[in-house]
C-alpha positions as CSV (number, residue, x, y, z in Angstrom):
1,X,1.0,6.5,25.6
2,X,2.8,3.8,27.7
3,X,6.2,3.5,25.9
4,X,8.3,0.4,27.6
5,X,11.0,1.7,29.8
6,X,13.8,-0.4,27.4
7,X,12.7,1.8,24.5
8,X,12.7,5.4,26.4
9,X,16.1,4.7,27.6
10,X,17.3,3.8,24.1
11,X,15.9,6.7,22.6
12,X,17.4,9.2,25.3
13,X,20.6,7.8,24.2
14,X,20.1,8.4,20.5
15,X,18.5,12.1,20.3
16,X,20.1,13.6,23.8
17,X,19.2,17.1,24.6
18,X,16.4,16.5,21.4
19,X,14.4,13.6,23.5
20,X,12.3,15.6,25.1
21,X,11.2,17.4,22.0
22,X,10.5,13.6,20.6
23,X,8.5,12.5,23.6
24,X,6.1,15.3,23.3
25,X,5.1,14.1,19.7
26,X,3.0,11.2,21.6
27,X,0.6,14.0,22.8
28,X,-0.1,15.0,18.8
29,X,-1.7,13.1,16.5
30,X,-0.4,11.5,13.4
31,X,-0.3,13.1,10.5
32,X,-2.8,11.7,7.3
33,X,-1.5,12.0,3.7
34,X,-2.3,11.0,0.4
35,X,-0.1,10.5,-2.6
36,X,-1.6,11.3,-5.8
37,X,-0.9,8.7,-9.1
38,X,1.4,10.4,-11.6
39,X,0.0,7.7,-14.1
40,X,-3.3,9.0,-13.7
41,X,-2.6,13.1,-13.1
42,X,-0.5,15.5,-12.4
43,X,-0.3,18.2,-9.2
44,X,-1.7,20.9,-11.6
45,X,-4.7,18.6,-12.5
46,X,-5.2,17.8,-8.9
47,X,-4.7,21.1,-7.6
48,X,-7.8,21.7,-9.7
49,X,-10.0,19.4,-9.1
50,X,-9.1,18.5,-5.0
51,X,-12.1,18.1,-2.7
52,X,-10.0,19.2,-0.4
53,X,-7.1,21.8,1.4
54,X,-4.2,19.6,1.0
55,X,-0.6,21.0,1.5
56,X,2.3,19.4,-0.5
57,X,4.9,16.9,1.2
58,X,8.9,18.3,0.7
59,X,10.1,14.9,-0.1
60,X,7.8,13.4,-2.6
61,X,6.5,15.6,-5.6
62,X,3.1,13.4,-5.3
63,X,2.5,13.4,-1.7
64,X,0.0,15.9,-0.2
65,X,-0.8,16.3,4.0
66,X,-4.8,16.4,4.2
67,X,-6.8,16.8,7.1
68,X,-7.2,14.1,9.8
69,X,-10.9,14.2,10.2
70,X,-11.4,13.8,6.3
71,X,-11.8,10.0,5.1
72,X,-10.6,10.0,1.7
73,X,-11.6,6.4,0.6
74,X,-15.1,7.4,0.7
75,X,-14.5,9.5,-2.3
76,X,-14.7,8.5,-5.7
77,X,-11.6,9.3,-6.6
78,X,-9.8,6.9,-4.4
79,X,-11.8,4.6,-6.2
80,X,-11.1,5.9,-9.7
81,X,-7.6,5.5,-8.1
82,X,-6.0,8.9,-8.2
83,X,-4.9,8.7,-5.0
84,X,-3.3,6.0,-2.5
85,X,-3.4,6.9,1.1
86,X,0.0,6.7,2.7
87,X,1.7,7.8,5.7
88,X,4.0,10.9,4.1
89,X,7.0,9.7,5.6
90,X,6.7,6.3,4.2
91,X,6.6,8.7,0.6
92,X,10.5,9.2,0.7
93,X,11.6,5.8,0.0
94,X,10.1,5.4,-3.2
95,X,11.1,9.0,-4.6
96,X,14.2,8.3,-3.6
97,X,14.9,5.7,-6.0
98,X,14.9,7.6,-9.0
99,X,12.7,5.5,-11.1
100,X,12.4,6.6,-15.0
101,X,10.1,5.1,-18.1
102,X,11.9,2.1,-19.3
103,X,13.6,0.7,-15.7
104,X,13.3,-2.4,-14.6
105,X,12.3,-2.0,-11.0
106,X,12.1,-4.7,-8.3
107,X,9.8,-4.1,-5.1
108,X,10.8,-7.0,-2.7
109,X,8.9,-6.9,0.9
110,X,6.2,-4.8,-1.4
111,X,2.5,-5.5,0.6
112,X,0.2,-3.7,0.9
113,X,1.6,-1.4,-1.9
114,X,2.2,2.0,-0.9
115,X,5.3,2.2,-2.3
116,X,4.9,-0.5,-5.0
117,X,2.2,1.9,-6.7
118,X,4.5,4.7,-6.9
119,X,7.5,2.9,-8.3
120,X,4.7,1.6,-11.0
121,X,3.1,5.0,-11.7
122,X,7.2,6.7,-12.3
123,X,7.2,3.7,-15.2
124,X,4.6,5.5,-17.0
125,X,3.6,2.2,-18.7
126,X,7.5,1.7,-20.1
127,X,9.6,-1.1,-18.4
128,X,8.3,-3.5,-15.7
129,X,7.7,-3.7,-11.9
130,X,7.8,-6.8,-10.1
131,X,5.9,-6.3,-6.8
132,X,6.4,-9.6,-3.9
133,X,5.6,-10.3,-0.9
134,X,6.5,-13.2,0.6
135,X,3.2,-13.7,1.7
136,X,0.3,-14.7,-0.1
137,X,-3.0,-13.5,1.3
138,X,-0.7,-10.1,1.7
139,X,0.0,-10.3,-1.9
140,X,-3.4,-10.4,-2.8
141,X,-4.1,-6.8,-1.3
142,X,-0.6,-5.6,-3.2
143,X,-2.8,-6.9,-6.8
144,X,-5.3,-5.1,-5.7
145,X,-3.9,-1.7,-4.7
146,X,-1.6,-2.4,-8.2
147,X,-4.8,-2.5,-10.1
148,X,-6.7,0.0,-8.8
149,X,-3.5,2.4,-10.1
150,X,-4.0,1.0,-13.2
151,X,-0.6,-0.4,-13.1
152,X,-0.4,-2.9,-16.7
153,X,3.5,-3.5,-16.9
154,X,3.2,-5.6,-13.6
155,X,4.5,-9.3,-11.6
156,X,3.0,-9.9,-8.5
157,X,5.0,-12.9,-7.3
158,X,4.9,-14.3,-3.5
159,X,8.5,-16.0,-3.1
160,X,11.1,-15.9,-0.9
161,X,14.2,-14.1,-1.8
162,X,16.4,-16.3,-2.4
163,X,14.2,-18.2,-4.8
164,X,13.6,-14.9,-6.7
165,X,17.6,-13.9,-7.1
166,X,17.9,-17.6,-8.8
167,X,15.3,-16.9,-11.7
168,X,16.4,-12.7,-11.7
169,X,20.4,-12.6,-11.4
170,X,21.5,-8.9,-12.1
171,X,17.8,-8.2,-14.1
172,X,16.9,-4.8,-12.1
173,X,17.9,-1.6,-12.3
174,X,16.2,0.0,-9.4
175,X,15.7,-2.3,-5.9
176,X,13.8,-1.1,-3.0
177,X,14.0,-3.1,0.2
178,X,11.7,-1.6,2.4
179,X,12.6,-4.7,5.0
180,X,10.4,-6.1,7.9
181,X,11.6,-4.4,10.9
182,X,10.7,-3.6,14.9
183,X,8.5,-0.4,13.7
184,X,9.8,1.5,16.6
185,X,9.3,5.1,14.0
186,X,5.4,4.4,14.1
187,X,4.2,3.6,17.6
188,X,2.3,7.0,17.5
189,X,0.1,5.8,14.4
190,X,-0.1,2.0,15.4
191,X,0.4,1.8,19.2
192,X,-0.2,-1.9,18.5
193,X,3.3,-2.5,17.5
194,X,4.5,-1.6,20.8
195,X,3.4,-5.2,21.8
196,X,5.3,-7.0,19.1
197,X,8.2,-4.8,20.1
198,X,7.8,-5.8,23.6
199,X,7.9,-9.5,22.1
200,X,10.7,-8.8,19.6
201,X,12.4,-6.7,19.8
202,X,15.4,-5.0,17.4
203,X,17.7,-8.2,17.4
204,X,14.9,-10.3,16.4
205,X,14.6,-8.5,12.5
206,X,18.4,-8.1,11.8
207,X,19.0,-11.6,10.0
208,X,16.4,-11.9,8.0
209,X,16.8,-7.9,7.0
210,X,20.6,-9.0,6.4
211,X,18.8,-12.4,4.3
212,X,16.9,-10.4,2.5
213,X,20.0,-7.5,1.5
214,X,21.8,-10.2,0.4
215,X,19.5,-11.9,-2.0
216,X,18.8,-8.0,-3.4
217,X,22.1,-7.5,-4.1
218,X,22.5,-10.6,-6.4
219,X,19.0,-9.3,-8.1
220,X,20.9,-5.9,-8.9
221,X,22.4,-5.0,-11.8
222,X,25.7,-3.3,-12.4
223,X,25.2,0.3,-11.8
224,X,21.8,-0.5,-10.5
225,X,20.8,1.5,-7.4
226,X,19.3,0.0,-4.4
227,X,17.0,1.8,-1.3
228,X,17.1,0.1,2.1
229,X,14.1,1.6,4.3
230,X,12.6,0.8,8.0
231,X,10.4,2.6,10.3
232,X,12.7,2.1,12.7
233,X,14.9,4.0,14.9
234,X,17.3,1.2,16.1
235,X,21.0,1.2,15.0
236,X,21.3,-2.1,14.9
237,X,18.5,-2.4,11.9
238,X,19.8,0.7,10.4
239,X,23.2,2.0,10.3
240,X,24.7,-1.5,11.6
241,X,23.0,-3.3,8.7
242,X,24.6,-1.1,6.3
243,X,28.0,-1.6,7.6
244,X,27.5,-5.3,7.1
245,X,26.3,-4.8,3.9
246,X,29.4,-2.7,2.4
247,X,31.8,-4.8,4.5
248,X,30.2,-8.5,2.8
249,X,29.9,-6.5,-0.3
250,X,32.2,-4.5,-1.9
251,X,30.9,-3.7,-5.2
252,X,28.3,-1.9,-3.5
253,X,28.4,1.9,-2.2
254,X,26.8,4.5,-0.1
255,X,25.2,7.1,-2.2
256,X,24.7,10.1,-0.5
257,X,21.2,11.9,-0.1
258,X,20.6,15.3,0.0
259,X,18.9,16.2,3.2
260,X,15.7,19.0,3.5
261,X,14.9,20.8,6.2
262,X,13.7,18.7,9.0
263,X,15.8,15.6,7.9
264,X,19.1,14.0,9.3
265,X,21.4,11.9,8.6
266,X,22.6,8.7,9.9
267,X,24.6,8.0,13.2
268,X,28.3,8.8,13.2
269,X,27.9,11.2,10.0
270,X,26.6,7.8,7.4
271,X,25.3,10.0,4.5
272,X,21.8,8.1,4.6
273,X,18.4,9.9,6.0
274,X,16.3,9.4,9.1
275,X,13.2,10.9,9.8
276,X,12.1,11.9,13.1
277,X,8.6,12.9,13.8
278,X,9.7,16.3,16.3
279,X,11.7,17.5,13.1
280,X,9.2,16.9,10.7
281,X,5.4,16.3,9.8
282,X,5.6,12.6,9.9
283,X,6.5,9.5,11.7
284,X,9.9,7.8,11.9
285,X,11.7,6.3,9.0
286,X,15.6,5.4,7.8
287,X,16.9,5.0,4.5
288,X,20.0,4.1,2.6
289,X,21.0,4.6,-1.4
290,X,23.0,2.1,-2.5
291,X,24.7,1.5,-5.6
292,X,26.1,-1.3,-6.6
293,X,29.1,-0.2,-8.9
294,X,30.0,-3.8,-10.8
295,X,29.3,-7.6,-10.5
296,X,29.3,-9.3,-7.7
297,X,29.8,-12.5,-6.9
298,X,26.8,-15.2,-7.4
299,X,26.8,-17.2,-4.2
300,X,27.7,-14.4,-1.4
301,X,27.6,-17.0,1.0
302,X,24.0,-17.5,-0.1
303,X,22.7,-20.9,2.5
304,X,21.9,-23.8,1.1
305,X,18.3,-23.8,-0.3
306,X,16.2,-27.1,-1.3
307,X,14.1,-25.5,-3.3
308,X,15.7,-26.0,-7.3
309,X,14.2,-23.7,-10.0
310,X,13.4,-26.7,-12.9
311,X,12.8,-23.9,-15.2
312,X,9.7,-24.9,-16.3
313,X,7.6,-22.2,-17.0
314,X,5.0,-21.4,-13.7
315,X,1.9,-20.9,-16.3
316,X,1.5,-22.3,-19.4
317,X,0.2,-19.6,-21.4
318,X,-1.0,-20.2,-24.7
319,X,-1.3,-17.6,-28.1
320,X,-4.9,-16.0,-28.6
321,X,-6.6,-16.5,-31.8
322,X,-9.7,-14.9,-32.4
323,X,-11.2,-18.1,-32.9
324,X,-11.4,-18.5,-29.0
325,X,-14.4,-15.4,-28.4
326,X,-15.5,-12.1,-29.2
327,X,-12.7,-10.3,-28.2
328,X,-12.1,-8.6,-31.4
329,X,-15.2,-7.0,-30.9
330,X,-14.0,-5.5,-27.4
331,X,-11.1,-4.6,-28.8
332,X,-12.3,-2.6,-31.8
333,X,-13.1,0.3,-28.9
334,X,-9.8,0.6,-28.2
335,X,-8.6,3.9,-30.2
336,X,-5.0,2.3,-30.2
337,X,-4.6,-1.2,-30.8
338,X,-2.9,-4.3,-29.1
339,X,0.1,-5.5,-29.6
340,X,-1.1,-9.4,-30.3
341,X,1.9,-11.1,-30.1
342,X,1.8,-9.6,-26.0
343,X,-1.7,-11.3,-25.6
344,X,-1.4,-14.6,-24.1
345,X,-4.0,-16.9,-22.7
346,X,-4.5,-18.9,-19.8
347,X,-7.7,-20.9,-19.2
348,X,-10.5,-19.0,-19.5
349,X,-8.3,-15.7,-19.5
350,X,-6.5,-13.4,-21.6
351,X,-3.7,-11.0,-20.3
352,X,-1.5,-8.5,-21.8
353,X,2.8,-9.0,-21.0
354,X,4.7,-6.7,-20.4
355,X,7.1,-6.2,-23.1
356,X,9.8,-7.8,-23.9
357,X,9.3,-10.0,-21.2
358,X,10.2,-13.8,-21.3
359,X,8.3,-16.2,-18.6
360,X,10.8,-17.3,-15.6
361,X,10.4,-20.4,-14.4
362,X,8.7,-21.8,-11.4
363,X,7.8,-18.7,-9.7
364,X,4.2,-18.6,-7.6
365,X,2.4,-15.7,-9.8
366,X,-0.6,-13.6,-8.5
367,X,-0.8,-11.5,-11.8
368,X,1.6,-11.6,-14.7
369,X,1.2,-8.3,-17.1
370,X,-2.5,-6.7,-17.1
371,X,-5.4,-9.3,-16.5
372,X,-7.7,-8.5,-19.7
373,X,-10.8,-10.2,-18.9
374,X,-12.1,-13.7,-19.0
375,X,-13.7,-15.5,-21.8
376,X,-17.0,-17.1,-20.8
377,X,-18.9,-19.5,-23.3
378,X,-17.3,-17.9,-26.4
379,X,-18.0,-14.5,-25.2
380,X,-14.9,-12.1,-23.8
381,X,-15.7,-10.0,-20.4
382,X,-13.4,-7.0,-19.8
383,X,-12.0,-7.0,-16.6
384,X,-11.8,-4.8,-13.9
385,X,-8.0,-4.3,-14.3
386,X,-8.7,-3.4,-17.7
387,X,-10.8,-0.5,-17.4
388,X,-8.7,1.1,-14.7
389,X,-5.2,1.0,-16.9
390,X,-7.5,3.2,-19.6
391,X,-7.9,6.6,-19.6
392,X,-11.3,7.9,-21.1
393,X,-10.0,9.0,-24.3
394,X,-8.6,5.6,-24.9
395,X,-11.8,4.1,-25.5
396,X,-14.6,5.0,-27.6
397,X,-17.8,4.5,-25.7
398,X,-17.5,5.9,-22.6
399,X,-20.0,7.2,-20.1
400,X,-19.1,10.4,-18.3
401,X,-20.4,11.4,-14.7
402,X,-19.5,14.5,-12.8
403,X,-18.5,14.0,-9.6
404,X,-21.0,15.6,-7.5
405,X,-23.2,13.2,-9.7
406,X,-25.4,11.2,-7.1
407,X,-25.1,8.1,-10.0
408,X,-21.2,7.7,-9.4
409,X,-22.1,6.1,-5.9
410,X,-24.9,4.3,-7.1
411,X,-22.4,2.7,-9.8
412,X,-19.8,1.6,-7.2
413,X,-22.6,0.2,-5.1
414,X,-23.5,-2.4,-8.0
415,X,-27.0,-0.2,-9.0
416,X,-28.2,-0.3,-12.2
417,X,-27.4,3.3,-14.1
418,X,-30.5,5.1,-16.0
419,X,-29.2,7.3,-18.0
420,X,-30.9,11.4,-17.6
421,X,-32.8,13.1,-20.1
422,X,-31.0,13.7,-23.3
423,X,-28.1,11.6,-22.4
424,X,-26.9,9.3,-25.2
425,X,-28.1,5.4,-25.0
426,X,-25.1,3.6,-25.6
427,X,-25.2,-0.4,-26.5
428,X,-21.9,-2.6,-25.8
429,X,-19.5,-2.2,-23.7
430,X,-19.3,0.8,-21.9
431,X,-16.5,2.5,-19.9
432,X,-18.0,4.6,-16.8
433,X,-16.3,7.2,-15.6
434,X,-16.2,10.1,-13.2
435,X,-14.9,13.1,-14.6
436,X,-12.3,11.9,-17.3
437,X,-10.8,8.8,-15.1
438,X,-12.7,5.1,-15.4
439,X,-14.2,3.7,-12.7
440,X,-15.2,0.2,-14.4
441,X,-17.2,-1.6,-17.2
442,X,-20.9,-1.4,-17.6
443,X,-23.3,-2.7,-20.7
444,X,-25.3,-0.5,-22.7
445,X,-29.2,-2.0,-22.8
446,X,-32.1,-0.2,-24.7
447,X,-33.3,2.1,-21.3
448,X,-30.6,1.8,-19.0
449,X,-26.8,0.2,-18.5
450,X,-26.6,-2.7,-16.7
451,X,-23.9,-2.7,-13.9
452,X,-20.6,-4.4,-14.0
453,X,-18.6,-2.7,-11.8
454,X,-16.6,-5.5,-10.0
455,X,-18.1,-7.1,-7.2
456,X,-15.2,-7.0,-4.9
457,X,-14.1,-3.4,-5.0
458,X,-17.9,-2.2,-4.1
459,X,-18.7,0.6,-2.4
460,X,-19.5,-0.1,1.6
């Protein structure tokens, strides 16, 4: 790999007599993980029913190493989304936040959703995560990864910062800021970034990672813990933001993180992690614990913004009465019932908030709560969303393939499913599944069940 001169000479400063040890990592390939979802399985239940060798990641009890060659989302389980493929250093960020059941948990550069879906699946369905990305058509692959977790207690905004710390002062427990950066820590797995680098350069992410700390910390609760991450290597995005941070902020502190074999800490003895991919089986990543120990104060030199929240709510949502379709009907599978007063409707469709959750104002939404279905000339249509928060026990017709069942691709392709001799005829609404996870929705007819696996997720 041709590494730019600029960058070498930097990198012989930082690691010394260890440099050439990290050069030679260019002539390896990158390592492939997977993470399973905790909201889904456990490692026991995996460990069972894995296509594959995998060996566990030290720093993330979900994360697994698998082989390169192997292309996981061409299996059925990615798809019944037990798994999300992810880099295994880009695992520790997440695990090191600490999230519990009940948190209120804020992901704030969160596309494509690597981390996002593990933050959501340590919830297990108890508190909320708001997932943003400042970027819209990114945000729409973060709703989709979200959903195919079967994340319900979920925001997917696309805002800036600073309008999101107007509408959320102090709300979250848990922060991460896994901030835009130079990428120097994955030029092995994406030689393309070299040329933005080239372009770039360090310098050119430190404001707007400094914009972005800022707005987090007035998001941040008292006692609330924040993780700052890159895949970078430079000081001056790492360990120099930091500084900055605790100097223009004193309420908050360093926490300090426990280091496993292989790992380091920061320059001049910080007590924050990097990564280095000739110490361990992974690219290059940094990472900061913060906690913020009381209030701070509101503006911290905040600039002036011309966007004013009116606090009008964003979507008018309206209360669902059974008058409006079928959906009681639907609903009457569900072995536990809804909470109604949570069900809200907008249009032609019905979602599920998360609890205890009152609208903010003028926020651009891509999901709010769990998208139920849609509600088409009287008649309700589960959606897509909906069948992959259930598990098959929560529903009480279900359809049941093996996975070495030839039907399960056939179902993802859009096919219509015949069902084998002596196999039950089901009418309704019917949840497929592989194994005991849901793939998606499909419509029992007298001699076969009509496909509805979404359109959009197909197999290719």
């Amino acid at each position: 790999m041709n590494l730019p001169e600029q960058y070498t000479e930097r990198m012989k400063k930082l690691l010394d007599r260890e440099y050439e040890l990290w050069l030679d990592c260019f002539n390896r390939p990158p390592y492939q993980g997977i993470r399973i979802n905790s909201r889904k399985l456990g490692r026991e239940q995996w460990e069972r029913i894995s296509p594959w060798e995998c060996r566990p990641v030290l720093w993330n009890a979900s994360g697994y190493y698998c082989d390169a060659s192997l292309r996981p989302a061409k299996h059925p389980y990615y798809y019944a989304g037990l798994f999300y493929i992810q880099e295994p250093s880009a695992m520790a960020p997440a695990a090191l936040l600490s999230v519990k059941p009940g948190d209120r948990v804020l992901d704030l550069c969160a596309a494509p959703g690597g981390k996002s879906t593990d933050l959501g699946a340590r919830l297990l369905g108890e508190g909320l995560l708001v997932a943003n990305d400042i970027s819209a058509s990114r945000g729409k692959a973060l709703l989709k990864n979200l959903e195919m977790a079967g994340l319900e207690n979920i925001c997917v905004t696309s805002e800036t910062p600073a309008r999101l710390a107007e509408v959320f002062p102090e709300y979250f427990d848990k922060i991460l800021v896994d901030a835009p950066c130079s990428g120097e820590g994955m030029f092995r797995k994406d030689p393309e970034l070299i040329k933005s680098w080239l372009l770039r350069g360090p310098k050119e992410y430190m404001d707007t990672q400094r914009e972005i700390l800022r707005e987090a910390v007035r998001m941040l609760k008292p006692g609330g813990d924040l993780v700052y991450s890159t895949c970078t290597f430079s000081r001056e995005e790492n360990e120099d933001t930091v500084e900055w941070l605790l100097k223009k902020v004193p309420e908050m502190e360093l926490t300090p993180i426990p280091l496993w074999e292989g790992a380091c800490g920061g320059i001049g003895g910080m007590p924050v992690l990097r990564l280095f991919p000739h110490r361990i089986d992974g690219e290059g990543h940094f990472a900061a614990l913060l906690h913020k120990k009381h209030a701070s104060p509101v503006c911290l030199d905040s600039p002036d913004s011309e966007a004013v929240l009116t606090g009008k709510p964003a979507i008018l949502f309206q209360d669902y009465t059974d008058r409006d379709s079928d959906f009681s009907q639907w609903e009457r599978l569900l072995k536990s019932p809804l909470d109604r007063t949570r069900i809200k409707r907008y249009k032609e469709q019905l979602y599920y908030l998360p609890e205890n959750f009152g609208l903010p104002g003028n926020l651009r939404f891509l999901r709010t709560g769990l998208l139920l279905g849609s509600i088409k000339k009287g008649r309700f249509e589960p959606s897509q969303a909906a069948a992959m928060a259930l598990k098959a026990e929560d529903f009480l017709s279900v359809f049941l393939l093996s996975g070495k069942d030839e039907r399960v691709v056939r179902y993802l392709k859009g096919e219509t499913i015949f069902p084998d001799e002596g196999e039950d005829i089901l009418k309704g609404w019917v949840l497929v599944c592989v194994e005991d996870y849901p793939l998606g929705w499909a419509k029992g007819a007298t001699t076969m069940i009509k496909n509805k696996y979404y359109p959009g997720w197909r197999w290719q």
